[in-house]
C-alpha positions as CSV (number, residue, x, y, z in Angstrom):
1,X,61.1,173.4,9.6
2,X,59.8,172.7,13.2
3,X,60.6,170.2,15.4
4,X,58.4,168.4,17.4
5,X,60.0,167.3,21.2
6,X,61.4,163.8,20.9
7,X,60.3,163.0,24.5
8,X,57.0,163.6,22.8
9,X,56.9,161.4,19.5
10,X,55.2,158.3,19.8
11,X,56.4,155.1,18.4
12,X,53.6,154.9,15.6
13,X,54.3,158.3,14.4
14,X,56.7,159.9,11.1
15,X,59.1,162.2,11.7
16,X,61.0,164.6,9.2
17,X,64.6,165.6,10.2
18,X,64.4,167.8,6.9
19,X,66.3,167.6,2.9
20,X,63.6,165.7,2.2
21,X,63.6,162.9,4.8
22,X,61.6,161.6,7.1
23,X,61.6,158.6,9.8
24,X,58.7,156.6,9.1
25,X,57.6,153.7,12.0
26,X,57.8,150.1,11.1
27,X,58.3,146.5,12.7
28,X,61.1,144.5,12.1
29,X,61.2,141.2,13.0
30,X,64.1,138.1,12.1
31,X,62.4,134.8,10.7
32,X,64.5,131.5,10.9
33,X,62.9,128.1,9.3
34,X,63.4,124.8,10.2
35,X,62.1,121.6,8.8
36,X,59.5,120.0,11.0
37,X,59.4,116.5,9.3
38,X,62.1,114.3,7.7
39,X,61.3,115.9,4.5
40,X,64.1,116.0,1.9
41,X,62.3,118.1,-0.3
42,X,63.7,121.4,-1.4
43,X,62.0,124.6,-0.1
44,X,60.0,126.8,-2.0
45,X,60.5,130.5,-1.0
46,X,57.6,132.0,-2.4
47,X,55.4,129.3,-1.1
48,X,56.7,130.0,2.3
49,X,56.0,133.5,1.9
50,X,52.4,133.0,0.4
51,X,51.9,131.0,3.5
52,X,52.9,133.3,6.0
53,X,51.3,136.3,4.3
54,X,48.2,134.6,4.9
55,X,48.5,133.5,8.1
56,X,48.9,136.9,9.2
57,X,45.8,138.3,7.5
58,X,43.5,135.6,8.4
59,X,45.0,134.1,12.0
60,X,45.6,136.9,14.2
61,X,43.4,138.8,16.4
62,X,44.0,141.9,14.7
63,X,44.7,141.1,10.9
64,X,47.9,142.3,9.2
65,X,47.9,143.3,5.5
66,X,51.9,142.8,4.1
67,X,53.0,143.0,0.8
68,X,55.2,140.3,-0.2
69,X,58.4,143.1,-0.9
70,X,58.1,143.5,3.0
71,X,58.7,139.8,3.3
72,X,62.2,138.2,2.2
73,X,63.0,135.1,3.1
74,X,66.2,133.4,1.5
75,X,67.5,129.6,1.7
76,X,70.8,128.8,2.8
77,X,73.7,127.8,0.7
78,X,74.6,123.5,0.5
79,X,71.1,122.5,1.9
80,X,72.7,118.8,1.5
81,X,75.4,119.4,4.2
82,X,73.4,120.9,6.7
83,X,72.1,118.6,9.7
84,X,68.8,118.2,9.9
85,X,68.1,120.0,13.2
86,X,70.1,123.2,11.3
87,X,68.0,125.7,10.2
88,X,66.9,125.9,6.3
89,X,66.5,129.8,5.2
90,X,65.9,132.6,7.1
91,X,64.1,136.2,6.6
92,X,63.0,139.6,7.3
93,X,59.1,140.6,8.2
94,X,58.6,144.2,8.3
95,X,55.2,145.5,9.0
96,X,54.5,149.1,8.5
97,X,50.8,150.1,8.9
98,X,50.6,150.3,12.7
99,X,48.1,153.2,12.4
100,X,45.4,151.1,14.2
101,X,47.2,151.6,17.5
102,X,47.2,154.9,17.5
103,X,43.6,154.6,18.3
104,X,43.2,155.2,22.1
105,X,40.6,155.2,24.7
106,X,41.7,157.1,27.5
107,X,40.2,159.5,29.5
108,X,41.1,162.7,28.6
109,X,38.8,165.3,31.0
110,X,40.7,167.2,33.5
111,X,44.1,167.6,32.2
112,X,46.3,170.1,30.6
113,X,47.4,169.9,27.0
114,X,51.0,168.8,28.3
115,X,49.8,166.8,30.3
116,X,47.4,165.6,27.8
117,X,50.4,164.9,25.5
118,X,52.7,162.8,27.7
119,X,50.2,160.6,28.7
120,X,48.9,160.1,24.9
121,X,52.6,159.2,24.1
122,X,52.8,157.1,27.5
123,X,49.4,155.2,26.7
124,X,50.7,154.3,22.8
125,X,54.5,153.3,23.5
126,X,53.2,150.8,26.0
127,X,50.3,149.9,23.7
128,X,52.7,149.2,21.1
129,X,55.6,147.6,23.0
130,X,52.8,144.8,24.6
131,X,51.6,144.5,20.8
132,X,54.8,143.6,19.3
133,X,55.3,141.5,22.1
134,X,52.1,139.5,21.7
135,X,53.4,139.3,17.9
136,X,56.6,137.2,18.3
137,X,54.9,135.1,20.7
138,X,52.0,134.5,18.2
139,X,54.4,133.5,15.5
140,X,57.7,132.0,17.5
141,X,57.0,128.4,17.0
142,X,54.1,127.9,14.4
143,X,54.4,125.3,11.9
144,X,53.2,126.0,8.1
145,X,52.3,123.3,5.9
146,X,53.1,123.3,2.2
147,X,51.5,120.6,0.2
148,X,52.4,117.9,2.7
149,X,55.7,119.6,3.7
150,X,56.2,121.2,7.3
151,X,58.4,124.1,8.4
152,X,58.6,125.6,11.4
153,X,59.1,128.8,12.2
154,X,61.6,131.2,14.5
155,X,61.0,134.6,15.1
156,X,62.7,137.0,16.9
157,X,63.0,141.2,17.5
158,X,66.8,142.2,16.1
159,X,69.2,143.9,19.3
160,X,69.2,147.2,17.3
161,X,65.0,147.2,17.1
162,X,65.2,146.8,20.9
163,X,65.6,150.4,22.6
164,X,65.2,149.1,26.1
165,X,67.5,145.7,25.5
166,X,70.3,148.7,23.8
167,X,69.7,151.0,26.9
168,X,70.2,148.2,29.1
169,X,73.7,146.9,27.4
170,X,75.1,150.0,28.0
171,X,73.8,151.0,31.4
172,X,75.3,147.8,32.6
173,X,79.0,148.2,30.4
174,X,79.1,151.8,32.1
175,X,78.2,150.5,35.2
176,X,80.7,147.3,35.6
177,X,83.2,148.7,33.2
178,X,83.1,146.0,31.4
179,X,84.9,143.9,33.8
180,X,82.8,142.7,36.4
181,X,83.8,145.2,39.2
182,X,81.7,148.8,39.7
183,X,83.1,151.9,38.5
184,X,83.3,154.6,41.6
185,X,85.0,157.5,39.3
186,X,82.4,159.9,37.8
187,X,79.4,158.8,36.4
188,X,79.7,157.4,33.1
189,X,77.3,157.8,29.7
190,X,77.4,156.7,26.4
191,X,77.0,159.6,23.6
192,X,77.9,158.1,20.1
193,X,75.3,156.3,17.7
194,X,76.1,153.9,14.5
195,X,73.8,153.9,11.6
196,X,74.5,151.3,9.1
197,X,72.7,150.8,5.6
198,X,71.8,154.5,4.8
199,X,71.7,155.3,0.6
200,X,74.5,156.9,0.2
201,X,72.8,159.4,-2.1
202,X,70.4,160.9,0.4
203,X,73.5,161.8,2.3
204,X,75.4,163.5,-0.9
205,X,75.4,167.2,-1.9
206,X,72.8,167.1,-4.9
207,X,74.1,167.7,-8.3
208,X,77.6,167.3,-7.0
209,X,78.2,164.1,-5.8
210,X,76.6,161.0,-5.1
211,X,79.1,159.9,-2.4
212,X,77.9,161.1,1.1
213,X,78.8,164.7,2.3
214,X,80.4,165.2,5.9
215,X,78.3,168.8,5.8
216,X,75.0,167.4,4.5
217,X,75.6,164.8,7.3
218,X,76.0,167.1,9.9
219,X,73.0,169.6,8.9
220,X,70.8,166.7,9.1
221,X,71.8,165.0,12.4
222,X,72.3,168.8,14.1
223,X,68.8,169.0,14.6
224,X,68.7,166.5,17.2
225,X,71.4,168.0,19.1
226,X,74.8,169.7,19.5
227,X,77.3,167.6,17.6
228,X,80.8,166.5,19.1
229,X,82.6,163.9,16.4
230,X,80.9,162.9,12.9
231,X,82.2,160.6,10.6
232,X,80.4,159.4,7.2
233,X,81.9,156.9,5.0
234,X,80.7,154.2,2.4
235,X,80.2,150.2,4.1
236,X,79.7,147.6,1.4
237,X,80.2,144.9,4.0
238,X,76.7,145.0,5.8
239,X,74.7,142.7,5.0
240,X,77.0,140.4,3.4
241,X,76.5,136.5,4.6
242,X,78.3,133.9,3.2
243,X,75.4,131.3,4.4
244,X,72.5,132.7,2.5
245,X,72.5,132.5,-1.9
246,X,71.9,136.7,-1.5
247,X,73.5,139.0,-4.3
248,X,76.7,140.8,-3.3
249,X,75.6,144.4,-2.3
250,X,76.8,147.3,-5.0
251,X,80.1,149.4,-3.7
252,X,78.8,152.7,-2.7
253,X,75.5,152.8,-2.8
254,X,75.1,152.5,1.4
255,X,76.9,154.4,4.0
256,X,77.9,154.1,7.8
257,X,77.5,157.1,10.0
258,X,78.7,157.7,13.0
259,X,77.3,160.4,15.4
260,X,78.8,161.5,18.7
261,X,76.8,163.8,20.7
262,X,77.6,166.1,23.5
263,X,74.7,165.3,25.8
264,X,73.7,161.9,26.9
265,X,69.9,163.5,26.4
266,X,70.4,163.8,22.8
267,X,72.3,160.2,22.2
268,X,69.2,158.9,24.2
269,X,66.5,160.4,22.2
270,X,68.1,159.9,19.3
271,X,69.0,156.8,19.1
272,X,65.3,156.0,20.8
273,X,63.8,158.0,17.5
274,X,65.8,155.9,15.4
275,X,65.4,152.3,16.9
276,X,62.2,151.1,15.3
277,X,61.9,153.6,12.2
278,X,63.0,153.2,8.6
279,X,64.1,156.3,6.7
280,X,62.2,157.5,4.1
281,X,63.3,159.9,0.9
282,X,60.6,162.4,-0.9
283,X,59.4,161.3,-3.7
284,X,61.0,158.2,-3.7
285,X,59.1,154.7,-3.0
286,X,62.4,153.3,-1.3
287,X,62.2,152.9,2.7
288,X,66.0,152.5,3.6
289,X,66.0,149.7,7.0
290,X,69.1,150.6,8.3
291,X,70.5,149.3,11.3
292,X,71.4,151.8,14.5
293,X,73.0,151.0,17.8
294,X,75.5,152.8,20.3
295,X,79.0,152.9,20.4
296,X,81.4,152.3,23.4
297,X,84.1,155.1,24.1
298,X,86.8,155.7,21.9
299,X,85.4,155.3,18.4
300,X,86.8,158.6,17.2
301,X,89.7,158.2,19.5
302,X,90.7,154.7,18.0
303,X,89.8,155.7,14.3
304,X,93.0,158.8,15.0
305,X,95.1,156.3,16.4
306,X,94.4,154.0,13.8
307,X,95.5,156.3,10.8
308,X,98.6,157.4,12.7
309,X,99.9,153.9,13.1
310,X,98.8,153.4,9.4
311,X,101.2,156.6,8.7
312,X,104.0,155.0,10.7
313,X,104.1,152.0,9.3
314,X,104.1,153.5,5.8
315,X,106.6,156.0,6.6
316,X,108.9,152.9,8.1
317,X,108.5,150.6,5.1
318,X,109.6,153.8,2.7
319,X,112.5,154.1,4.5
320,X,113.3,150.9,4.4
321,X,113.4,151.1,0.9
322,X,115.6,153.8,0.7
323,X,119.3,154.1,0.9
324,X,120.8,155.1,4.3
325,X,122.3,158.9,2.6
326,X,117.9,159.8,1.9
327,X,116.7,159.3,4.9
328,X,117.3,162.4,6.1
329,X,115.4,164.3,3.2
330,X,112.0,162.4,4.3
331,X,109.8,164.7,5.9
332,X,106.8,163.4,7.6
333,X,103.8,163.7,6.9
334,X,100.5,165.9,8.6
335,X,98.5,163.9,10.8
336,X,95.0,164.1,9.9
337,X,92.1,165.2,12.2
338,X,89.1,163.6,13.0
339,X,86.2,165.9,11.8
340,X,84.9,167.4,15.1
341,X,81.8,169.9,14.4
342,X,79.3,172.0,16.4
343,X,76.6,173.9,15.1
344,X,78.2,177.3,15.5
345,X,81.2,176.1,13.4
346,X,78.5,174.5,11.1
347,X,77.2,177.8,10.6
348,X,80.5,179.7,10.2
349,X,81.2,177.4,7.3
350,X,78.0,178.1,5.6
351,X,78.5,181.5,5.7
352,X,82.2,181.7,4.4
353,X,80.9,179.8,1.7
């Protein structure tokens, strides 16, 4: 499979990273409603979405078609003990057919095809960054009206949508260490991602397993660069919210992953790729919106330490149980080791296998 340049992949464009997956661009934005009236009277969630659905086809300067599964918005739990200025539900809008900015007018006579290409991606990210801009600010604040009853209306782009807001978190962490004085050692970088709310399935070995496979993992994510750390494991806890009336999530069916990179040019276009994309399986209808954001130093680091001290303490609470004349026959146990790959030991395992 070739792959095209990151640097070079516009923000409106799909991406396959191969088994069958592919990135595919999308807008997420976070939806908050609050009454706008003294109204007691109990909101209607599909009402709400019939009305926003067609205030975005029929009120914005460029009309947006969205199918009501791209639109969930959810009441919150004890309505009746909630002050009036608190908010009443929130939701999710994700709109996914941005193919009418890709449509560009620029000059294109004397210039080379690279050239050609930068600029193209140049012309659309700033194209589509100034659109989704003029989005929230057309929708933060509007009221809807249903039958006589007023809402109002929140809306806001989540931190791990927001490249430049992520890029900016960690170029200031790195650059005051985190507590408000300047680092003079050497120049430090971030170089580990998080993805959150990945099927767990797409990650598995097929016909073996459906949990997610470290090696399937690590093929997938090598083709954006050299790998240092990985770590895959099931997370049933995202998306969990004790305020909304949302159905607990089934164990095992999502994954966290956890990718540490040994350039900062790879974490950077990586995690760029990622902010703003949903991920996509062949032949499958399902778009999986994860969540993806960057991780300070010492994630792998603390996850070792972490399992020795677990060791530790289990090793001092047997022996505690133990008479004094066995503690001598106790033999500790091997520390495990957090999986560190690269491609060439990628490959070696392959081959032995």
């Amino acid at each position: 499979m070739s792959f095209r340049p990151l640097k070079s992949l516009p923000p409106t464009e799909t991406l396959e990273i191969g088994s069958g997956l592919s990135l595919v661009p999308r807008v997420k934005l976070l939806l908050t409603i609050y009454r706008s009236d003294p109204s007691v009277k109990p909101i209607d969630e599909w009402q709400l979405k019939r009305a926003l659905i067609d205030f975005l086809k029929n009120s914005l300067s460029v009309s947006l078609t969205v199918p009501e599964e791209d639109l969930d918005i959810r009441r919150f739990k004890d309505l009746k003990k909630r002050k009036r200025e608190d908010p009443v539900a929130s939701g999710t809008l994700y709109v996914r057919d941005l193919g009418f900015l890709s449509k560009t007018s620029k000059n294109k006579q004397n210039l080379t095809y690279e050239d050609d290409e930068e600029e193209n991606v140049e012309v659309l990210e700033k194209k589509f960054f100034d659109w989704k801009r003029s989005l929230v600010d057309r929708l933060d604040g509007i009221e809807l009206n249903l039958e006589g009853v007023k809402f109002r209306l929140n809306v806001s782009i989540p931190p791990c949508d927001d490249f430049e807001g992520l890029k900016k978190a960690w170029e200031d962490f790195y650059a005051f260490n985190n507590r408000g004085s300047y680092s003079r050692g050497g120049r430090q970088q971030p170089d580990t991602i998080i993805l959150r709310g990945v099927p767990s399935r797409w990650f598995a070995e097929p016909r073996v397993s459906s949990k997610p496979s470290m090696l399937v993992t690590h093929t997938i994510f090598s083709v954006f660069g050299r790998i240092r750390h990985l770590n895959v494991a099931e997370d049933n806890d995202l998306g969990k919210n004790s305020d909304e009336e949302s159905e607990d999530l089934v164990s095992g069916l999502q994954c966290k992953i956890v990718v540490q990179f040994e350039k900062y040019e790879d974490f950077h276009n990586t995690l760029k790729v990622f902010c703003g994309r949903s991920i996509q399986k062949q032949g499958s209808r399902l778009k999986a919106d994860y969540e993806a954001t960057w991780v300070k130093d010492g994630f792998f680091r603390n996850a070792q330490q972490r399992v020795i001290n677990s060791q530790i303490q289990e090793k001092n609470g047997r022996l505690q149980a133990m008479p004094a004349g066995h503690y001598e026959s106790v033999a500790p146990k091997p520390q495990p080791q957090i999986a560190r790959f690269s491609s060439e030991s990628a490959r070696l395992k392959r081959f032995k296998e």
